[in-house]
VEXVONU-118580 format. One line per field, with one value per residue (C-alpha): residue in one letter; x, y, z. Coordinates in Angstrom, 1 decimal, decimal comma. Example, Ala and Ser with C-alpha at 12.3 -4.5 7.8 and 13.67 -1.06 7.14 Angstrom:
aa = [A / S]
X = [12,3 / 13,7]
Y = [-4,5 / -1,1]
Z = [7,8 / 7,1]
END
This chain:
aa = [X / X / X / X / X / X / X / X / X / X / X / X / X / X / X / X / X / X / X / X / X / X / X / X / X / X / X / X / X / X / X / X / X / X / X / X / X / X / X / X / X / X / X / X / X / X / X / X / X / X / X / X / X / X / X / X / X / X / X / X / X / X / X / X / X / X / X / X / X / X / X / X / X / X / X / X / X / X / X / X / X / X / X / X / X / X / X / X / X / X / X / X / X / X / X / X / X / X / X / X / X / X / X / X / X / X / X / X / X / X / X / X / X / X / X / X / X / X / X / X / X / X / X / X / X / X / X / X / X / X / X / X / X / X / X / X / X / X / X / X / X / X / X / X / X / X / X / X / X / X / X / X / X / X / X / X / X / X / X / X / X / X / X / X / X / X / X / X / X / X / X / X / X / X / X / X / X / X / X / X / X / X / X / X / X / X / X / X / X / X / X / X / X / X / X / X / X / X / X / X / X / X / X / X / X / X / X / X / X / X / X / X / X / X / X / X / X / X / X / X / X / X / X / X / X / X / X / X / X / X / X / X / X / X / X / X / X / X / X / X / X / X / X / X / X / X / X / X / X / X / X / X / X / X / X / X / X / X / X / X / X / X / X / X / X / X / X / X / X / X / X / X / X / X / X / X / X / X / X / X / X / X / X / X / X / X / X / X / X / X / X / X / X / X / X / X / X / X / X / X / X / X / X / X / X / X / X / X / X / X / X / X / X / X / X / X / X / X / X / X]
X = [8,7 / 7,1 / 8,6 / 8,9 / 8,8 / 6,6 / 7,0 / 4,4 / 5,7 / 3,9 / 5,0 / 6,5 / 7,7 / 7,1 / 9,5 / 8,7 / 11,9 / 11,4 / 8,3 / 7,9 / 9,6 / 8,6 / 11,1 / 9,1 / 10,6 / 9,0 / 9,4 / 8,8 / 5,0 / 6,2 / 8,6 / 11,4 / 14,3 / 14,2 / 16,6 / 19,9 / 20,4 / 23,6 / 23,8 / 22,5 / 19,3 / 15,7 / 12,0 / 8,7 / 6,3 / 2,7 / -0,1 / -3,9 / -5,9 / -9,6 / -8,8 / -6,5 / -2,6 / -0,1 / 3,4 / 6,6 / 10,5 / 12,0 / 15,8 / 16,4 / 18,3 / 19,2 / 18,2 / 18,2 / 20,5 / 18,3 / 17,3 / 13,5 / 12,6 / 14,1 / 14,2 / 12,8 / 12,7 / 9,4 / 9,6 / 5,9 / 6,1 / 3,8 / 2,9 / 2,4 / 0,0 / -0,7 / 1,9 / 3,8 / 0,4 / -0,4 / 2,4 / 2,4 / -1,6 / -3,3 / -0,1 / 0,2 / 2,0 / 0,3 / -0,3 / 0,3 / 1,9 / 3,8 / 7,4 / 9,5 / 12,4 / 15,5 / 16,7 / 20,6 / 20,7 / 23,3 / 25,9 / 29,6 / 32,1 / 34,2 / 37,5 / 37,2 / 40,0 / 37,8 / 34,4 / 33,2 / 29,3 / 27,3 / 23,4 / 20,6 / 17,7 / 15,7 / 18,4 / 20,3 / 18,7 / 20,8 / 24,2 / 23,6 / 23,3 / 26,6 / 28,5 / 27,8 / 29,0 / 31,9 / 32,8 / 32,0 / 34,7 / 37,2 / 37,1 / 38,3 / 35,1 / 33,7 / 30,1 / 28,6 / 25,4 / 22,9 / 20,0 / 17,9 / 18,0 / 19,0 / 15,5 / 15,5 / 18,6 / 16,5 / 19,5 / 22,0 / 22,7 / 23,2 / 25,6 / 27,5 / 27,3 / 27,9 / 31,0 / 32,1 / 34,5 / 34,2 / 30,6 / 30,2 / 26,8 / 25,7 / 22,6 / 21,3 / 19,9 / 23,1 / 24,2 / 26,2 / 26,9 / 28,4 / 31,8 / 32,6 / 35,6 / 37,0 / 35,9 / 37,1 / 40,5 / 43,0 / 41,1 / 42,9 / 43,3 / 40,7 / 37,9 / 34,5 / 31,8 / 28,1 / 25,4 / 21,6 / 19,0 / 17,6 / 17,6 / 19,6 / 21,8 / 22,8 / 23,4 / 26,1 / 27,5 / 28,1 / 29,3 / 31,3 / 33,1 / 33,4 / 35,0 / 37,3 / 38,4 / 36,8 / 36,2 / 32,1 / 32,6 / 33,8 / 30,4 / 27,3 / 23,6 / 20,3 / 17,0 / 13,6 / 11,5 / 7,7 / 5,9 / 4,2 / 0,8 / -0,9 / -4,1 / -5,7 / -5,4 / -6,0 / -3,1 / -4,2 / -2,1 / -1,9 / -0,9 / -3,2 / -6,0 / -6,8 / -7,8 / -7,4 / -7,5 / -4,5 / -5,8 / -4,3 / -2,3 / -1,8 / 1,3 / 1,0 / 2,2 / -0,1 / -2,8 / -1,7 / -1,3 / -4,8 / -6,3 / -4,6 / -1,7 / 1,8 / 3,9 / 7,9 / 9,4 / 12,1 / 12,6 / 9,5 / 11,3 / 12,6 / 16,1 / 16,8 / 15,7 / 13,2 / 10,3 / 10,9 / 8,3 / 8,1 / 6,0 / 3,8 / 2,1 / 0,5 / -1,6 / 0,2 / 3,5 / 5,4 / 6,5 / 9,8 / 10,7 / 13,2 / 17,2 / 17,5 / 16,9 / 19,3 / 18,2 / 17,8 / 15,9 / 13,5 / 13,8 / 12,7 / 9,2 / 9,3 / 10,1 / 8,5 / 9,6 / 6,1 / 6,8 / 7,5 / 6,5 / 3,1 / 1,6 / 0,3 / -2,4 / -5,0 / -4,0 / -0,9 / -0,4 / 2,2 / 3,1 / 2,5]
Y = [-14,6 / -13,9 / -10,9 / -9,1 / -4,9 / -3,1 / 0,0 / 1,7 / 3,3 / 5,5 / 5,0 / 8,0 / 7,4 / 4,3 / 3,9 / 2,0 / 0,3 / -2,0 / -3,7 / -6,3 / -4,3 / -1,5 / 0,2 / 1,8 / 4,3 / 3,7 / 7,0 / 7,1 / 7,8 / 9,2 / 10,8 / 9,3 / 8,3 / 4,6 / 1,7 / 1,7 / -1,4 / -3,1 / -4,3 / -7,6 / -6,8 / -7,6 / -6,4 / -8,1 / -6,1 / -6,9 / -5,8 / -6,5 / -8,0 / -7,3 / -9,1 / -11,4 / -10,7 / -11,2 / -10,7 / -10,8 / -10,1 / -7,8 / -7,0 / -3,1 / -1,6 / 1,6 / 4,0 / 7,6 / 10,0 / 11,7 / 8,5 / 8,4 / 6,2 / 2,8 / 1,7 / -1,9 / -3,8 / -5,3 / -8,4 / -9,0 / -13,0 / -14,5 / -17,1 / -14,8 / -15,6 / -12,2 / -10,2 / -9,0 / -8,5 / -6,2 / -4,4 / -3,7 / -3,1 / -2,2 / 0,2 / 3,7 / 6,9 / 7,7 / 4,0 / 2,7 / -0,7 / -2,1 / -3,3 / -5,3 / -4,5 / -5,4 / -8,7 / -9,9 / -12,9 / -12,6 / -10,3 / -9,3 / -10,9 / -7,8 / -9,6 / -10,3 / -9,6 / -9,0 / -9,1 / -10,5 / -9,7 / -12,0 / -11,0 / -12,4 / -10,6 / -9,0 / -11,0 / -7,5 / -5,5 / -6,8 / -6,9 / -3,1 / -2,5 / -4,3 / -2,8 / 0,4 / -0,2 / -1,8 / 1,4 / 3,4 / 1,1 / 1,8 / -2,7 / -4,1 / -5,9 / -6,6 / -6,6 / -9,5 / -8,8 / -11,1 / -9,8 / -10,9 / -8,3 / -4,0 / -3,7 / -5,6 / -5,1 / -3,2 / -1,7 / -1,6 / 1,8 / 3,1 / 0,3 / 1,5 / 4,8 / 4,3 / 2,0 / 2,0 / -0,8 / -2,6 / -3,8 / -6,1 / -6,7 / -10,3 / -10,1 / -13,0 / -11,9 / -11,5 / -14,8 / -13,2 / -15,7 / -15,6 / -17,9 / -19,4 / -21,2 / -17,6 / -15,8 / -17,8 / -18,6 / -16,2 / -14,0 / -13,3 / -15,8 / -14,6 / -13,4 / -14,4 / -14,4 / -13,6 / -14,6 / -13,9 / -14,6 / -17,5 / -20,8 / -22,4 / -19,5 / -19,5 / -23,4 / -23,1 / -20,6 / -22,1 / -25,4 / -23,9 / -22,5 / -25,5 / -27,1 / -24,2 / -25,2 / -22,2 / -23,2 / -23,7 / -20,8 / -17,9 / -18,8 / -17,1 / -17,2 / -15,9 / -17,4 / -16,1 / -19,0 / -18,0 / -20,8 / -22,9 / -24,4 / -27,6 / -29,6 / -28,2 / -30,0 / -29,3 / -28,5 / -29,3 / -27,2 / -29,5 / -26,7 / -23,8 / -26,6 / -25,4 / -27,1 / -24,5 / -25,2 / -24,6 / -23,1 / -24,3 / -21,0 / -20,2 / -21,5 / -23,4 / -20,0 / -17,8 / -20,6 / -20,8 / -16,6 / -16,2 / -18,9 / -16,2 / -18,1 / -15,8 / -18,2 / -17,5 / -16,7 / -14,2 / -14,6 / -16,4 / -17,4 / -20,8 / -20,2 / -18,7 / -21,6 / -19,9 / -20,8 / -24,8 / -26,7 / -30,3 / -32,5 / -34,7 / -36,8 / -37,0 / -38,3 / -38,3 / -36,9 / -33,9 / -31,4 / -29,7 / -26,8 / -25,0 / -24,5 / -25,0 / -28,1 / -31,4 / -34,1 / -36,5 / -33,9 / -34,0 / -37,6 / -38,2 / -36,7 / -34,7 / -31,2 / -28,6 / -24,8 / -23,7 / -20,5 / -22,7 / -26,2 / -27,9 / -31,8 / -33,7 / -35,5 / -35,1 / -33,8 / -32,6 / -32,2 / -29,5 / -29,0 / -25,5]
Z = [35,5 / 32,3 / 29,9 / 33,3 / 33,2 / 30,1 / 28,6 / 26,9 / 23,8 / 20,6 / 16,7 / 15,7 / 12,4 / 9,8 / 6,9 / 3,6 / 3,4 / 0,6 / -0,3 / 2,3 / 5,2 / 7,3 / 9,9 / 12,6 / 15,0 / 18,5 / 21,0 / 24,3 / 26,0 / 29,3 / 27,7 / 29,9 / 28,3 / 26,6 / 28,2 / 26,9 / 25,5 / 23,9 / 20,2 / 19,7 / 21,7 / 21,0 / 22,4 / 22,5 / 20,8 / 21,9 / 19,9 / 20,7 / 17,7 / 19,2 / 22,2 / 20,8 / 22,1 / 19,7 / 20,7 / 18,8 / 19,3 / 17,4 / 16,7 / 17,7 / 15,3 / 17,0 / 20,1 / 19,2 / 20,2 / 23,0 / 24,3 / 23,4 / 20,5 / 19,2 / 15,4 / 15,1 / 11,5 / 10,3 / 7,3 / 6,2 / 5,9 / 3,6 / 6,4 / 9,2 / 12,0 / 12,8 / 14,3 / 10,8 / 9,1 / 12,1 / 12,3 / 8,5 / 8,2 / 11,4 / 13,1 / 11,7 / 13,4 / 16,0 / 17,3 / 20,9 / 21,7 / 24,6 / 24,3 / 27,2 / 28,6 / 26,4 / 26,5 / 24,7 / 23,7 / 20,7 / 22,3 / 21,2 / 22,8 / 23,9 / 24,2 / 20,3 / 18,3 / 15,8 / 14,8 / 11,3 / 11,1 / 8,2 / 7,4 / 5,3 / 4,7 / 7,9 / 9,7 / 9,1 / 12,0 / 14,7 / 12,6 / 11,6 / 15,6 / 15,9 / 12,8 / 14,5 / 18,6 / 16,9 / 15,2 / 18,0 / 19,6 / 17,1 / 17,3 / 14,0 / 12,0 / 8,5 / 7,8 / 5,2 / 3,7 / 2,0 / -0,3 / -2,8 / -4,7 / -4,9 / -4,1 / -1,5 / 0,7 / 3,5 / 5,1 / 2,2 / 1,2 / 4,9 / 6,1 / 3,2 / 3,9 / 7,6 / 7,3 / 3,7 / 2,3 / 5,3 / 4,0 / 1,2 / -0,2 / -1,9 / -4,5 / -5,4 / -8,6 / -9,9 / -8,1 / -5,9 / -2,8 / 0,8 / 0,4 / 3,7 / 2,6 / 1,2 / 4,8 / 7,3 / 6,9 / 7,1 / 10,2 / 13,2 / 15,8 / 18,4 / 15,7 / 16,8 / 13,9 / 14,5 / 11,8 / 11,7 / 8,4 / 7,1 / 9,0 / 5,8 / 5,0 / 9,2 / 9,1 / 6,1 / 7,6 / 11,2 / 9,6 / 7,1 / 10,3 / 12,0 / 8,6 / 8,5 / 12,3 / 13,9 / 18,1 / 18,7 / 21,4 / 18,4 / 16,7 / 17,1 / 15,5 / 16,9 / 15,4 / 16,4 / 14,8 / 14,0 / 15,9 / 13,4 / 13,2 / 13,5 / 14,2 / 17,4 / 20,7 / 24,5 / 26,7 / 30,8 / 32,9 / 36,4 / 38,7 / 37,4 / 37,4 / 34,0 / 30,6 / 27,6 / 24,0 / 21,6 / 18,3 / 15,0 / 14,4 / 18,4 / 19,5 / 23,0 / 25,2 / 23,3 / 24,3 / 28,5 / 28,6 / 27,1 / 29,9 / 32,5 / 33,5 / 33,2 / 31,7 / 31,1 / 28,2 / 26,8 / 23,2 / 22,2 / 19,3 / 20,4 / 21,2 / 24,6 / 26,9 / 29,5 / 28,4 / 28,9 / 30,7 / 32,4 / 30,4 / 32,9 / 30,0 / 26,4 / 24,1 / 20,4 / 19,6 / 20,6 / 17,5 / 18,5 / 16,4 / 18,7 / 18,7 / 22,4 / 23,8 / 22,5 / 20,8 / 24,2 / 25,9 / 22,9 / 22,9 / 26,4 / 25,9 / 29,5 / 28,2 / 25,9 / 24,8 / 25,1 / 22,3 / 19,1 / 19,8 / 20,0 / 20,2 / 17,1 / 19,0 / 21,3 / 24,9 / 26,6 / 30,5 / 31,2 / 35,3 / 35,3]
END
């Protein structure tokens, strides 16, 4: 199955958070309540571009009290292919998208003796969901919180409000950084740790806890890659019977769903797994830019995450 159940929802409210993020309240159409989700959960917002589906997972950051609206987070990137660019220029209140269900893919571990929560830029959106169950909880936890500047810590001033001196803010204008070896030690034995930000910033911090003797099962990271782009090439899907052609900013799922095949996928960020796909043959090389398959699977050449990789080259046979 692809993204499975969709739910039509209307923007009821867009906040200028800083300059290059937008926080967009999302209510319900029907009027129903919205799914109750758990912190740590994402949505994939589609948006149609004259004909042209973009759709991108977004962190929820909260679900309000009555049940009818969510709180997403919007970072325009510089790079975009589309989706932030929409969200930030085409959407206004008033607008009409379709979400998914939502999916967890970076949950708390509720046997946790505690929690420590560590965020770098728009990474924040699913930490402040978390810094606020865990209160609800009464669960011990500490919030880190990576910015490059005042003006640009999105979420700042209500994490402080919200949970006072158990958030401490980093700025990196005033060289201000997250110290690992300072963090880590010393935490309770049990104390899982849950990062989300930049790719670099979320590599420190996992192998700083892996130095400081942490188990691989108390560490957690979520990555939604932006799929990159590349020379053009045609992907033949054997089962469909179809030939399409992979655009050089479409990623290869965006190509197969716009030939009318209903691909999987969940995160479409590279890191959950269901989008992986046999590879029957190729013509160049394969470009793997995901967080989910090992190095021999990539190695072997006979399986592709459809949302974030691609082929250098001239032809790639996929069995679906």
């Amino acid at each position: 199955m692809s993204g499975g159940v969709e739910i039509t929802v209307r923007v009821a409210e867009i906040e200028q958070a800083t300059a290059s993020v937008k926080r967009f309240r999302l209510a319900s159409a029907s009027g129903e309540p919205l799914p109750v989700f758990s912190a740590g959960s994402h949505v994939v917002v589609s948006m149609d571009d004259g004909g042209h589906r973009i759709r991108n997972p977004y962190s929820l950051i909260d679900r309000a009290p009555d049940g009818l609206s969510y709180r997403i987070g919007v970072l325009r990137t510089p790079n975009s292919r589309g989706g932030s660019i929409f969200m930030h220029e085409r959407v206004s209140v008033g607008s009409e998208l379709v979400i998914t269900m939502p999916v967890n893919l970076f949950p708390l571990i509720r046997t946790g003796r505690k929690h420590v929560l560590v965020a770098g830029g728009i990474g924040v959106t699913p930490i402040y969901a978390m810094a606020d169950e865990l209160r609800s909880q009464n669960a011990p936890y500490e919030v880190h919180y990576a910015m490059r500047d005042e003006a640009n810590g999105a979420f700042a001033a209500e994490l402080v409000e919200r949970h006072g001196d158990k958030v401490r803010l980093y700025r990196d204008d005033a060289r201000e950084i997250i110290r690992v070896e300072e963090m880590l030690p010393n935490q309770p034995l049990g104390t899982h740790l849950y990062v989300c930000g930049p790719e670099g910033m979320i590599n420190a911090i996992l192998a700083g806890g892996r130095a400081a003797g942490w188990p691989v099962e108390n560490l957690h990271s979520e990555r939604f890659l932006a799929p990159p782009g590349g020379a053009p090439f045609s992907v033949a899907l054997a089962k469909a019977g179809i030939t399409a052609e992979v655009g050089p900013h479409q990623s290869l799922l965006e190509a197969i769903e716009e030939a009318g095949v209903d691909a999987p996928y969940l995160c479409r960020g590279g890191a959950c797994g269901q989008c992986v796909t046999t590879v029957l043959s190729f013509e160049g090389e394969l470009i793997h830019n995901d967080h989910y398959l090992t190095d021999e699977e990539k190695a072997s050449g006979t399986k592709i995450m459809t949302c974030v990789s691609r082929l250098n080259g001239r032809e790639l046979v996929l069995d679906l």
